[in-house]
C-alpha positions, -999 to +999 in steps of 0.1 A: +327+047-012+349+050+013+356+084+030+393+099+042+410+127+054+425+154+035+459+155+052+456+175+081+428+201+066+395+192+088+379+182+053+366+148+046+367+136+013+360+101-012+384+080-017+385+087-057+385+127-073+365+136-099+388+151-127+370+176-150+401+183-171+381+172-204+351+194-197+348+218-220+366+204-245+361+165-252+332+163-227+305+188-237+284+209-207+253+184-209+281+153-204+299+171-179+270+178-156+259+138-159+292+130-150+293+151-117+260+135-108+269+100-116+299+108-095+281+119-065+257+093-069+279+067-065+292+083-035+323+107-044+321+143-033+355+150-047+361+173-077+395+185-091+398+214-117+421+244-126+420+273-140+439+265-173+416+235-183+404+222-202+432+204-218+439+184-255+450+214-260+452+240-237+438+270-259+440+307-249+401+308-259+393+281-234+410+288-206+386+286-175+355+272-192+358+240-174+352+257-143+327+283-158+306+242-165+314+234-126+298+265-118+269+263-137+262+230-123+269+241-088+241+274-095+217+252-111+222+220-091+223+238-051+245+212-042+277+229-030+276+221+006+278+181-011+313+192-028+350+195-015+359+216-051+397+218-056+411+240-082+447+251-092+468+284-099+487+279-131+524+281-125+547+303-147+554+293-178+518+280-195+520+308-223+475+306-224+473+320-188+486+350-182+514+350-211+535+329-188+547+356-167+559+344-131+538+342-106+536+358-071+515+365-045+489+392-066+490+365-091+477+341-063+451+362-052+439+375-088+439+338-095+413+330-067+390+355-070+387+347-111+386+308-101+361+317-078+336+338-101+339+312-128+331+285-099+306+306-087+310+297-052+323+320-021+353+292-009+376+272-029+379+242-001+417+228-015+438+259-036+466+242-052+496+258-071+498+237-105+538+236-104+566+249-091+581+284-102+619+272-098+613+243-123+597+207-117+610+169-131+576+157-140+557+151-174+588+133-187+614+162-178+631+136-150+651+122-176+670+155-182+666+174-150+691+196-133+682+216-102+717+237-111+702+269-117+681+264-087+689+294-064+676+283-029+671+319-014+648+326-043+630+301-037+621+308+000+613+338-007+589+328-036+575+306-010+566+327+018+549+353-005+527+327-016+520+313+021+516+345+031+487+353+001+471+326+012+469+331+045+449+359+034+424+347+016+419+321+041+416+348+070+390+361+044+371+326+042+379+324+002+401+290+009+403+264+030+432+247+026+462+247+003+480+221-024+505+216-046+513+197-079+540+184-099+564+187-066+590+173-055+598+157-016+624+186-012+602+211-025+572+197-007+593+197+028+609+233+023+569+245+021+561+226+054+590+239+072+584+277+059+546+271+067+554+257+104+577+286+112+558+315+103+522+301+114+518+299+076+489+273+056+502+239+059+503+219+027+474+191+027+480+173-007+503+174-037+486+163-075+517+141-086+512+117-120+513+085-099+503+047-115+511+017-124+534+031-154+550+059-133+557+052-101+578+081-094+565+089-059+571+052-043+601+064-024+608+097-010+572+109-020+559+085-004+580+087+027+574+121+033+536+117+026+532+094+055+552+111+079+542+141+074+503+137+066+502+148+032+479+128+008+490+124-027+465+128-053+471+108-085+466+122-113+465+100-149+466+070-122+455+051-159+482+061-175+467+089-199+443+059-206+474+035-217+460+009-185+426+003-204+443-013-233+424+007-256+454+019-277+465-013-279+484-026-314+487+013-321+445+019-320+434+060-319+399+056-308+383+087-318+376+112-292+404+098-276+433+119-255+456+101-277+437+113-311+443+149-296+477+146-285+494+117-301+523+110-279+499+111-247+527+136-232+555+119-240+543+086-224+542+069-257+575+049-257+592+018-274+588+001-240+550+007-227+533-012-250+551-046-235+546-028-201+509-025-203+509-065-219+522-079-189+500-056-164+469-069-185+482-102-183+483-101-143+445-092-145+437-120-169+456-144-143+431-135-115+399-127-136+402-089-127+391-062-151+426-045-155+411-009-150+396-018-119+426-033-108+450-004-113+429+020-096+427-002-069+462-007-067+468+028-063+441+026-029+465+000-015+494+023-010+515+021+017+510+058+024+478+082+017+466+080-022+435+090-041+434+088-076+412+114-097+393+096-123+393+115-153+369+106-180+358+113-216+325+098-214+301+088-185+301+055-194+341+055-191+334+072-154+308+047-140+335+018-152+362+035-132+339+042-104+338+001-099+372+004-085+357+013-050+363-004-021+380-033-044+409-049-025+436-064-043+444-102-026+483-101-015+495-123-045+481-100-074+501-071-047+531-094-057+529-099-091+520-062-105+555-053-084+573-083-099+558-068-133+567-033-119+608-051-115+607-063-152+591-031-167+602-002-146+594+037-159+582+027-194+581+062-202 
């Protein structure tokens, strides 16, 4: 497993993220906990949570058991100095955490120390803010976004109350470095600025959906990513499990994400079946398992990308976890963009 730097945040991390968004829900305690050691096993010492999980649905009664499972495992196993643990503040606007109410910096900081009891650990090492308070394009809302009602000034201010929160609790040693999720390359650039002008947190990493079926962040993501050392971290870099093939010809495996939430979050559309076809049929071309090869395909980036493998079952994990260290030869790099060309945003 190969090891990389978290943008510029002194922390050294795996080169895949665990996800834990199903623990709790889909994934029982027992089957969480065997995950997070198969995980570290095969070498990743990456975990991603947030409060709000777990997911399929998000219930009012659930929200923070998955990291109340993390925690446990962390007390029981002793094994937090082997963990870079990443969790999230839920933005305004998720009616099961805090009735939706906006956020601010007492949000931020109430946020923490609850995260951090449930986690029970003394440091959160990457504090992310799940999405944006002025309103965000991703889960499927690109196709009807409008930044109109945006009001810039707002938004500065919102942004410098919530660097300068942090800054706080990283003066107190609560959190090492700081995230985002679901932004955009304008939104991600007007925190870096705000951060670099009032000796501020820098942002290390934004959690953006990125794969093969959404390849949203190839352009001025991914621009501002390189130049600006900020790693993108992929989450549903499968597709919401549309890559494996297993909902193929309109199959609902039980226990499934899709047999939970039907549409897969809107990325059930007239066109992805045909897109995930001709992916699988570039695998079959070069005797590639066509999981493998889309997590690895999201390694070869031409700018920083690690994709958090999120998993049902352990035996789903140590599949994914086969991905590492693959390289893709430069003509399979070819075809999945010519296949990219002929099937572009499925969803």
């Amino acid at each position: 497993m190969k090891m990389l730097s978290l943008g510029q945040s002194g922390l050294t991390v795996s080169e895949y993220c665990l996800g834990t968004m199903t623990f709790g829900n889909q994934t029982g305690p027992a089957d969480a906990h065997a995950q997070i050691d198969a995980a570290l096993a095969a070498g990743v010492n990456f975990i991603d949570t947030a409060e709000m999980y777990p997911t399929q649905p998000v219930r009012a009664e659930t929200v923070g058991r998955t990291e109340e499972i993390i925690g446990d495992w962390l007390a029981t196993s002793g094994r937090r100095g082997e963990v870079v643990l990443a969790t999230k503040l839920t933005g305004t606007g998720q009616k099961m955490v805090r009735d939706g109410a906006p956020v601010n910096g007492a949000t931020l900081v109430a946020a923490a120390e609850a995260s951090l009891r449930r986690l029970k650990t003394d440091v959160i090492d990457l504090y992310q803010i799940h999405w944006p308070s002025r309103g965000s394009y991703h889960f499927r809302q690109n196709w009807g976004f409008s930044p109109a009602r945006q009001d810039r000034a707002a938004t500065v201010a919102h942004m410098t109350e919530m660097l300068e929160a942090l800054q706080g609790l990283v003066q107190a040693g609560k959190v090492r470095a700081f995230g985002l999720s679901n932004e955009s390359a304008w939104g991600t650039a007007l925190w870096l600025r705000l951060a670099e002008e009032h000796a501020l947190p820098r942002v290390v990493s934004v959690q953006n959906e990125y794969s093969l079926l959404c390849r949203l962040a190839d352009t001025d993501m991914a621009e501002l990513c390189h130049n600006e050392d900020v790693t993108l971290l992929a989450f549903s870099p499968l597709g919401a499990g549309l890559l494996t093939g297993k909902y193929a010809g309109g199959a609902v495996p039980d226990g499934s994400r899709k047999a939970a939430t039907p549409d897969l979050g809107g990325r059930v559309s007239p066109r992805v079946d045909a897109a995930v076809a001709a992916y699988h049929a570039v695998a079959r071309r070069h005797g590639l398992d066509p999981v493998r090869m889309a997590l690895a395909w999201t390694r070869a980036r031409p700018f920083p990308v690690i994709p958090i493998l999120g998993a049902t079952t352990r035996a789903q994990l140590d599949h994914a976890l086969g991905a590492a260290g693959m390289i893709l030869p430069p003509e399979v790099m070819a075809e999945l963009d010519a296949t990219h060309r002929a099937h572009p945003m499925p969803y």
